[in-house]
Backbone bond lengths (Angstrom), bond angles and torsions (degrees), N, CA, C in turn:
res aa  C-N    CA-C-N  psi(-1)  N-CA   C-N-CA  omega(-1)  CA-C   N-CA-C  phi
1 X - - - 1.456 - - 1.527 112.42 -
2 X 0.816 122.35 -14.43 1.964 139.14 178.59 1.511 87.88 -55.29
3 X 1.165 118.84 -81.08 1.522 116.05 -173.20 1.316 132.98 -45.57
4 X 1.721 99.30 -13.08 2.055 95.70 177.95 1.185 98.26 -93.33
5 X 1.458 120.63 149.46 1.320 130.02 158.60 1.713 95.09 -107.05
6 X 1.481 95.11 126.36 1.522 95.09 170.44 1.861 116.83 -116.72
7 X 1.678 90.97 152.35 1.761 99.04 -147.02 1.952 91.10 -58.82
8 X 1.843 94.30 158.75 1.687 81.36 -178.94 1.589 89.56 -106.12
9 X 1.680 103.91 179.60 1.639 102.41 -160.15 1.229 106.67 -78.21
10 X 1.113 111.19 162.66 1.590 125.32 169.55 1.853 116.70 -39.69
11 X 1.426 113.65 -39.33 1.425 108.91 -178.88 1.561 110.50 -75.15
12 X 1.617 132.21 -32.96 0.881 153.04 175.15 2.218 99.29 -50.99
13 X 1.241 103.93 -53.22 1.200 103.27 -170.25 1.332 127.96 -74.32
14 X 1.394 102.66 -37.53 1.658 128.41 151.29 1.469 127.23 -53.32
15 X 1.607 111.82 -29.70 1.605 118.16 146.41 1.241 120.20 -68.40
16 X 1.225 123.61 -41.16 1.557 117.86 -162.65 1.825 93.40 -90.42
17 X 1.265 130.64 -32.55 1.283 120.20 156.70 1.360 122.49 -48.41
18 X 1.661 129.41 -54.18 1.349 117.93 -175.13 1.374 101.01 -74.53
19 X 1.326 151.05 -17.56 1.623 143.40 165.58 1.271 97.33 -62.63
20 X 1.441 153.46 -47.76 1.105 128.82 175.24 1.489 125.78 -73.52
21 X 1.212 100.16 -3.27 1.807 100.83 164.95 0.884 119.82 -90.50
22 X 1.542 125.61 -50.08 1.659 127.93 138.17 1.614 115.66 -3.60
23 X 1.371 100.55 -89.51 1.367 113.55 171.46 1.781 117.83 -25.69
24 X 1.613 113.07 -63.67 1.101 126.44 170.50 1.846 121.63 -34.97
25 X 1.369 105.09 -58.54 1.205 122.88 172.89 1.274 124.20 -38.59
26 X 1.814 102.92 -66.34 1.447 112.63 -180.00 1.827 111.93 -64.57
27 X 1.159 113.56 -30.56 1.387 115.03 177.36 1.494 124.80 -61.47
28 X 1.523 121.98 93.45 1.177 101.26 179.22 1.775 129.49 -48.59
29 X 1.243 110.37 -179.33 1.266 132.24 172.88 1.774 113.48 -45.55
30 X 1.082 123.39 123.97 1.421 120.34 177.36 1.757 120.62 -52.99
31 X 0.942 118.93 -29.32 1.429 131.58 159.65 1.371 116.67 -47.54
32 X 1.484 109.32 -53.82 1.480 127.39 -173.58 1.715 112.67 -86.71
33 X 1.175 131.54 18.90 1.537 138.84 -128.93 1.326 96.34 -119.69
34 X 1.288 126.68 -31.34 1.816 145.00 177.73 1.215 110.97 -81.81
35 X 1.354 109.11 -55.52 1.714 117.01 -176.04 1.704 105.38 -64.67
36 X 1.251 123.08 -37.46 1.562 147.99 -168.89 1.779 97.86 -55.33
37 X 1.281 68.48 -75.78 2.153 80.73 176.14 1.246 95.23 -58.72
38 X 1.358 145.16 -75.32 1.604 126.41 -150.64 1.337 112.41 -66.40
39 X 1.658 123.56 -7.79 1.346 123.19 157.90 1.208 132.48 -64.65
40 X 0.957 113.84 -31.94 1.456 133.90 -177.75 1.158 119.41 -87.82
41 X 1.527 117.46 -32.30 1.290 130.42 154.65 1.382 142.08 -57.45
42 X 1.463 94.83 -24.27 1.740 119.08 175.70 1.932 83.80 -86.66
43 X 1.265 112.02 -88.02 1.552 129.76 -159.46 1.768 94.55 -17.58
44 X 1.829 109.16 -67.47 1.380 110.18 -172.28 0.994 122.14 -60.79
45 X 1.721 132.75 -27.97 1.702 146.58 154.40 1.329 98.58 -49.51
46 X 1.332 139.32 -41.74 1.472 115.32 -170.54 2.116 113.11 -94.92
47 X 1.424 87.40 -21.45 1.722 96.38 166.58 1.630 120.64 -58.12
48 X 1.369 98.08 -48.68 1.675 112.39 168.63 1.117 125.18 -57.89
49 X 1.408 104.09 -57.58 1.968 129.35 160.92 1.824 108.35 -32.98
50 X 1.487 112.53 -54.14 1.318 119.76 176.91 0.865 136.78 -51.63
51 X 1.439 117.39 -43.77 1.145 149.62 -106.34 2.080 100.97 -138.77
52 X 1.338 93.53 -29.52 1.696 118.78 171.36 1.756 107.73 -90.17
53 X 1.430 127.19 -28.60 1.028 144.14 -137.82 1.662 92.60 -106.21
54 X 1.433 103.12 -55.72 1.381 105.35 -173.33 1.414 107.49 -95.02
55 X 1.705 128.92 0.09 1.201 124.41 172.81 1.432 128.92 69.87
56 X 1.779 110.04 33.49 0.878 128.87 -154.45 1.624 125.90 -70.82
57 X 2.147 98.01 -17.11 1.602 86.73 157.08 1.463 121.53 -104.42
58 X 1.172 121.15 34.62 1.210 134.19 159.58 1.774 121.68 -69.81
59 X 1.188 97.11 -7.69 1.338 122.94 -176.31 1.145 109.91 -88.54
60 X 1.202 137.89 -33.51 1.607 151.99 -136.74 1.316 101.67 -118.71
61 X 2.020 116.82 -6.95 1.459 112.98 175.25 1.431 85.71 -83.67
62 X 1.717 93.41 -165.56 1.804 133.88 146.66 0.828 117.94 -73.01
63 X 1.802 141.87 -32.88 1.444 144.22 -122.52 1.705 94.51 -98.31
64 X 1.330 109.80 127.97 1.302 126.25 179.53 1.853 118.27 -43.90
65 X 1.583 96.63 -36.71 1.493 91.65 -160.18 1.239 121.15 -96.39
66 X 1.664 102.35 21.90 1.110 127.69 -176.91 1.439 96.49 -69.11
67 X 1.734 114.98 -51.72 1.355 115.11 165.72 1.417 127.66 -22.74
68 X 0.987 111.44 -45.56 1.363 112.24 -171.15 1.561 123.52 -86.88
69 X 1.124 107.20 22.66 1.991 119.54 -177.26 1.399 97.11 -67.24
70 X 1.622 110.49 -25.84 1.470 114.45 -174.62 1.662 93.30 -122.47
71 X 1.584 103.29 112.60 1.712 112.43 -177.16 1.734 103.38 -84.96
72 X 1.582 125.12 7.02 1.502 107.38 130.02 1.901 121.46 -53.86
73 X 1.045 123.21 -13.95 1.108 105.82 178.02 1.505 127.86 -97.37
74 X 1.537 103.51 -1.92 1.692 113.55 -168.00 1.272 110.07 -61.53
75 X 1.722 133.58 -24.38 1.419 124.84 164.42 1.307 115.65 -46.20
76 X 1.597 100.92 -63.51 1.685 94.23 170.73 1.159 118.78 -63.31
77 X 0.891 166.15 -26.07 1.607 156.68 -116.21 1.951 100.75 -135.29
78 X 1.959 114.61 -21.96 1.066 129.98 141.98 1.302 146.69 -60.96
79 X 1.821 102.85 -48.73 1.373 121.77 158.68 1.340 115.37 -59.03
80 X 1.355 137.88 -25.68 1.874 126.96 177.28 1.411 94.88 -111.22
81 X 1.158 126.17 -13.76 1.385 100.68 166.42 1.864 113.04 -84.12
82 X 0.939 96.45 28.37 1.823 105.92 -179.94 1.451 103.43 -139.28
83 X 1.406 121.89 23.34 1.471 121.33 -170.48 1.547 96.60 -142.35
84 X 1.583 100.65 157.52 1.356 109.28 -174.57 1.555 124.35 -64.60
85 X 1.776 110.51 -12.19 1.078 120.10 -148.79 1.929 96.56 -92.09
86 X 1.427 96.69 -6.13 1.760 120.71 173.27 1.792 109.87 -61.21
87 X 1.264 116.12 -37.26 1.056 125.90 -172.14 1.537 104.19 -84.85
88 X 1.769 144.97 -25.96 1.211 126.64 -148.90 1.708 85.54 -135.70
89 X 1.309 116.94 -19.10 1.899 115.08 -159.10 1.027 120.32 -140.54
90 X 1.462 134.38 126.79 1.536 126.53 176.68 1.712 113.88 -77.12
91 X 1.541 105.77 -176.00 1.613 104.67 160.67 1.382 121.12 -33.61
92 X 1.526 98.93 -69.88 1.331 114.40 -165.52 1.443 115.12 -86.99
93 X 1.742 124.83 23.59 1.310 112.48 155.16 0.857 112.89 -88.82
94 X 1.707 137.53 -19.63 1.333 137.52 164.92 1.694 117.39 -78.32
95 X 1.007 109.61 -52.02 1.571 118.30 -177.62 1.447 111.72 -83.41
96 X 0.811 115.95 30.74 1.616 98.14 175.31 2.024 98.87 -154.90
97 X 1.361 109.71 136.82 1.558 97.85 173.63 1.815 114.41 -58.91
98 X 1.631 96.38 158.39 1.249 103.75 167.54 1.577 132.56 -126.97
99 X 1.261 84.39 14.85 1.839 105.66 -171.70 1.546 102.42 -68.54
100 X 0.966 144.04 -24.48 2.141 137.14 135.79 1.538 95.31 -169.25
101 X 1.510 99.81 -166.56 1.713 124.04 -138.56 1.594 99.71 -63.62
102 X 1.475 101.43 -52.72 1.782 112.69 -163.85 1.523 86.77 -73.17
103 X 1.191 153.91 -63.84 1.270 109.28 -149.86 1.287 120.08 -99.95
104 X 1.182 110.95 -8.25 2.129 111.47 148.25 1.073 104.38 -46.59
105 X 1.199 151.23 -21.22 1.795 143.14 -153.28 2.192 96.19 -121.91
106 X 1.047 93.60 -37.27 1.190 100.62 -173.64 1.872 104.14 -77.04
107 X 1.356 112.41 -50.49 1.788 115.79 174.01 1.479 94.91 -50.31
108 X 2.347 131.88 -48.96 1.248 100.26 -167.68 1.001 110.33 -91.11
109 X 1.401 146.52 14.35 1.167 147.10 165.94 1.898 119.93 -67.52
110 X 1.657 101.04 -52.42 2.006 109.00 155.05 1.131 106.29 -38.35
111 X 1.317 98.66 -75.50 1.750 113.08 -159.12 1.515 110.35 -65.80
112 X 1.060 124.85 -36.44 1.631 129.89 177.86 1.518 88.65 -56.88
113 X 1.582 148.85 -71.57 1.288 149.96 -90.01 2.086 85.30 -113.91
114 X 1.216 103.13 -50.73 1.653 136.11 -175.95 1.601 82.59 -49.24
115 X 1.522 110.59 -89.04 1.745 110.81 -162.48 1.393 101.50 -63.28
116 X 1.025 136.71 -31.11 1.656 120.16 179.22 2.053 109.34 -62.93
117 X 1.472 103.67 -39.02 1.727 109.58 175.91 1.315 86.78 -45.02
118 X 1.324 127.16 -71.74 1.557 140.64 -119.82 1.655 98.16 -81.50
119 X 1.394 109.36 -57.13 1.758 107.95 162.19 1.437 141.42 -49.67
120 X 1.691 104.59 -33.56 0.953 129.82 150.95 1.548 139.88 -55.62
121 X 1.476 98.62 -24.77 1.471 99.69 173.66 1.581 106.75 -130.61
122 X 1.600 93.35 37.26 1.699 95.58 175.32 1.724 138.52 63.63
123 X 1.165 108.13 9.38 1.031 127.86 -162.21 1.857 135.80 -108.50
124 X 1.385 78.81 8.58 1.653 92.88 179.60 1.563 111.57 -77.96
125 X 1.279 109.78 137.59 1.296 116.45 -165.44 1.565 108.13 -85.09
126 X 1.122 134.93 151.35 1.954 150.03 -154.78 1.594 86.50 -61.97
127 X 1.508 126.78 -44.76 1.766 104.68 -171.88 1.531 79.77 -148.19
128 X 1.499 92.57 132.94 1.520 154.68 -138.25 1.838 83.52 -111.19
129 X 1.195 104.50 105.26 1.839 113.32 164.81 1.283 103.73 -127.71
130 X 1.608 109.33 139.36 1.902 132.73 169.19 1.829 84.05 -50.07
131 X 1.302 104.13 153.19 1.421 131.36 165.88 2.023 97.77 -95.05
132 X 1.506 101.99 170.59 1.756 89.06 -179.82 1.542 96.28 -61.47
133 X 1.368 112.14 -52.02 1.686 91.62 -153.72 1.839 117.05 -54.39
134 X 1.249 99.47 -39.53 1.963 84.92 170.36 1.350 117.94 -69.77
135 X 1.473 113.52 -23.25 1.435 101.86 174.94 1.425 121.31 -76.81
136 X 1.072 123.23 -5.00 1.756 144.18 -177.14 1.718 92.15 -95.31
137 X 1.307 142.67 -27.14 1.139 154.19 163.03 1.615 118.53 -47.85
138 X 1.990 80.66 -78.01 1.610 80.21 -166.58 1.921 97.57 -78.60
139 X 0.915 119.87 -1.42 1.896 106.62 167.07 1.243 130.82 -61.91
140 X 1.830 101.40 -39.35 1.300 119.94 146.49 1.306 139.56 -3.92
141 X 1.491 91.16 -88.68 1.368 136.03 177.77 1.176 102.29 -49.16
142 X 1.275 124.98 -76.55 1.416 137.01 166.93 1.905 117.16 0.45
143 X 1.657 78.55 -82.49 1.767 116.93 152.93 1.771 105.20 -12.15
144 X 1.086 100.05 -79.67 1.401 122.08 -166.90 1.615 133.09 -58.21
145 X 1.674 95.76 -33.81 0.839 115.48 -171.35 1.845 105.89 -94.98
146 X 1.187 89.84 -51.72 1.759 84.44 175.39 1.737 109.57 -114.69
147 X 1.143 99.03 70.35 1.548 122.04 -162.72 1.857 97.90 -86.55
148 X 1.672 124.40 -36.67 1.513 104.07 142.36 1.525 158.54 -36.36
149 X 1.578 84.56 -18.25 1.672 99.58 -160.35 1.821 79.38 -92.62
150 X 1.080 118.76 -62.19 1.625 135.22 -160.40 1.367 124.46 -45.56
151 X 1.764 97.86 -10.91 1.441 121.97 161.86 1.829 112.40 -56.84
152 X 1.280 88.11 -36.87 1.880 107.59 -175.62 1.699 119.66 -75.32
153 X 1.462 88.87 -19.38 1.687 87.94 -158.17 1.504 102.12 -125.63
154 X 1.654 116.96 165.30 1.324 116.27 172.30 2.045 133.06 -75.98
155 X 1.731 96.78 17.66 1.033 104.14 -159.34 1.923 116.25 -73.07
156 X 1.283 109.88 -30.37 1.351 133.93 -148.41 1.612 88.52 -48.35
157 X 1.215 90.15 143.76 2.031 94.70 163.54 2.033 92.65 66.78
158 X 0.555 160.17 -18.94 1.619 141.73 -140.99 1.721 92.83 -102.44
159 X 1.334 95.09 134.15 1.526 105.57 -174.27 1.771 109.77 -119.47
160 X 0.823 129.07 173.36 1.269 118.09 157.77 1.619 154.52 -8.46
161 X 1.682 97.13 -70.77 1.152 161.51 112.37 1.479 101.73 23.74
162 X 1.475 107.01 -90.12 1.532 149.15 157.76 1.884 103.40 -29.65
163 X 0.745 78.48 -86.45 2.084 96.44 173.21 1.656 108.59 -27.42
164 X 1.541 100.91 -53.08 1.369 96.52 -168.39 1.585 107.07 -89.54
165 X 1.198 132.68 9.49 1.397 127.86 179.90 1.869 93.64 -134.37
166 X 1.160 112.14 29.61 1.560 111.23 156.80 1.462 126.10 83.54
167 X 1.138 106.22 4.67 1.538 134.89 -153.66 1.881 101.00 -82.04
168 X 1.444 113.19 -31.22 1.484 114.20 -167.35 1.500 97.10 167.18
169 X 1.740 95.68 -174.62 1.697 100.17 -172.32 1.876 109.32 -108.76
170 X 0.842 142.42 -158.53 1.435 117.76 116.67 1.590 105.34 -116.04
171 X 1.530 91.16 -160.29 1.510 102.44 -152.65 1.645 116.09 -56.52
172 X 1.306 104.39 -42.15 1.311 128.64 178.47 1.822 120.70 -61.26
173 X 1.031 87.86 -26.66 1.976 95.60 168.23 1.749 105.87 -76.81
174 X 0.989 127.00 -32.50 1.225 121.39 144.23 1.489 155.73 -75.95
175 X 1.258 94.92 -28.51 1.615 122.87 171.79 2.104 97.08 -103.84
176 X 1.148 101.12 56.63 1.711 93.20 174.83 1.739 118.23 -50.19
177 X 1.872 101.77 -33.46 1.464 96.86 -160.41 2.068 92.90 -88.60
178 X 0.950 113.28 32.06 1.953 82.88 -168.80 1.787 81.94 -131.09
179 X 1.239 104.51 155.00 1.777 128.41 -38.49 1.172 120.26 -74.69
180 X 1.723 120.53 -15.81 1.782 146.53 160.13 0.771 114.17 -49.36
181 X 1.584 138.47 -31.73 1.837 114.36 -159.41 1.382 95.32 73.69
182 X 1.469 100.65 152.95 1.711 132.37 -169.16 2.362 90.13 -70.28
183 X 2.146 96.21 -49.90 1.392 67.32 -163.83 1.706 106.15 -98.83
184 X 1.428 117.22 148.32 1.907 108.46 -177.29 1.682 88.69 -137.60
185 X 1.151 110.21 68.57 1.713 116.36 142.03 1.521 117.46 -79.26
186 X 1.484 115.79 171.48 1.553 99.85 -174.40 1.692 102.61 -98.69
187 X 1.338 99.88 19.18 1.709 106.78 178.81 1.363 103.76 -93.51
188 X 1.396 123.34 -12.16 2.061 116.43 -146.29 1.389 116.23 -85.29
189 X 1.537 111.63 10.63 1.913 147.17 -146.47 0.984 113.55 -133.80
190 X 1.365 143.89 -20.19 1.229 149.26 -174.07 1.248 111.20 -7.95
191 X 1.412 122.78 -74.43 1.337 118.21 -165.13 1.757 118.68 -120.31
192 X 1.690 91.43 43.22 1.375 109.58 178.43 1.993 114.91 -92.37
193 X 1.362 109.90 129.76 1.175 113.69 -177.72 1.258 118.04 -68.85
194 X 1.196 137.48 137.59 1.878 111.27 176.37 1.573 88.52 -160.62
195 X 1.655 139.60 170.84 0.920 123.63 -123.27 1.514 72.35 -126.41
196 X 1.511 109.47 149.57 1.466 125.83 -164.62 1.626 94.10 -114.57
197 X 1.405 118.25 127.91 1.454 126.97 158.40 1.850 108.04 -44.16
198 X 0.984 116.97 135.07 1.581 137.51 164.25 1.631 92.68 -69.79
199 X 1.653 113.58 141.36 1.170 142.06 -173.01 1.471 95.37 -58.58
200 X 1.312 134.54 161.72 1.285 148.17 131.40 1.543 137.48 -57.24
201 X 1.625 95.78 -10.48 1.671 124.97 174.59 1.280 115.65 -54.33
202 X 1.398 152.22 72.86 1.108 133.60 -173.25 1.949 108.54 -36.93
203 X 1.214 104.80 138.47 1.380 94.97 176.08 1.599 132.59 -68.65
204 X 1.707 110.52 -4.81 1.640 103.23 -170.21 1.700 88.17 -92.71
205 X 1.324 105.85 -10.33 1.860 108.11 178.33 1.643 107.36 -62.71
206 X 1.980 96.33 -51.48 1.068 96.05 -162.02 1.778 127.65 -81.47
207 X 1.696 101.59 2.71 1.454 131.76 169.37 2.008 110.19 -62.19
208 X 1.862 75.93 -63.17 1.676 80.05 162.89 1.581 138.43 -61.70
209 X 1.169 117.13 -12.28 1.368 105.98 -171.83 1.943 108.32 -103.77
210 X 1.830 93.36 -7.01 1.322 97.46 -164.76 1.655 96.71 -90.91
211 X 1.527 136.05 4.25 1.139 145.93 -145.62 1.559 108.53 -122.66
């Protein structure tokens, strides 16, 4: 039986025919076939290039000082590392949802994309305020986390939303000092240490240029 090839069915052939039209389609023009690839080759060289530069799976941990790739953030990233909330919680147990995997990844993916524009094009304003949706976040969180205490208090459920039409506080109208301090300009730090990202310079580059 090694030696027969037996015919394959008609639906089988009619698939592997429309994949080569498929195929056909997406393939540009043979003329255009050099330039195509070296496009793609630049585009994905500079995605990678970017993408190393800004330290982009550094993002994808927990680790606090990830915050700080952008040293607009070293007030904050000083202020909780001087707070109790250093010892039990990262960034992103407060700031980021936790209701499952995809949309924790998906909130830092907005919000990652938003503050990187905004740093990037210089434009962050002297004191740094949650928009509703992180503030609907970290209230949450709050919520969640000390979800014993909330038995006690009028906080449960209160969103934003709520706050601004009289409804309740959140947590933070009471707790002004945790974990920021009342003031979070990017001035309120001056001479706070906090851990600086390492250059993107490979160092035998950066041997050479100093020579």
């Amino acid at each position: 039986m090694s030696g027969i090839f037996l015919p394959l069915p008609e639906t089988y052939c009619a698939m592997i025919n429309k994949l080569k039209e498929i195929i056909g389609i997406l393939l540009p023009p043979k003329q255009w076939r050099i330039a195509v690839i070296l496009s793609i080759g630049i585009i994905g060289g500079l995605f990678f290039y970017l993408a190393y530069v800004s330290r982009a799976t550094s993002y994808l941990s927990d680790d606090p000082r990830t915050c700080v790739n952008c040293h607009v953030m070293s007030p904050f990233y000083a202020t909780y590392f001087h707070s109790s909330h250093r010892e039990v919680a990262t960034c992103n147990d407060c700031h980021v949802p936790h209701d499952n995997f995809l949309k924790k990844y998906l909130f830092k993916a907005k919000d990652g994309l938003y503050h990187a524009s905004i740093f990037t094009m210089g434009t962050e304003p002297q004191v740094i305020r949650m928009h509703e949706a992180g503030t609907n976040v970290v209230q949450k969180n709050c919520q969640r986390c000390h979800f014993d205490l909330n038995d006690n208090v009028g906080t449960t459920q209160i969103a934003l939303v709520d706050r601004e039409h009289g409804k309740g506080k959140l947590c933070w109208d009471c707790h002004r000092e945790v974990p920021h301090g009342r003031a979070t300009s990017l001035s309120t730090t001056p001479n706070a240490h906090v851990p600086r990202p390492k250059s993107p310079v490979p160092d035998w580059l950066r041997k050479q240029l100093n020579q």
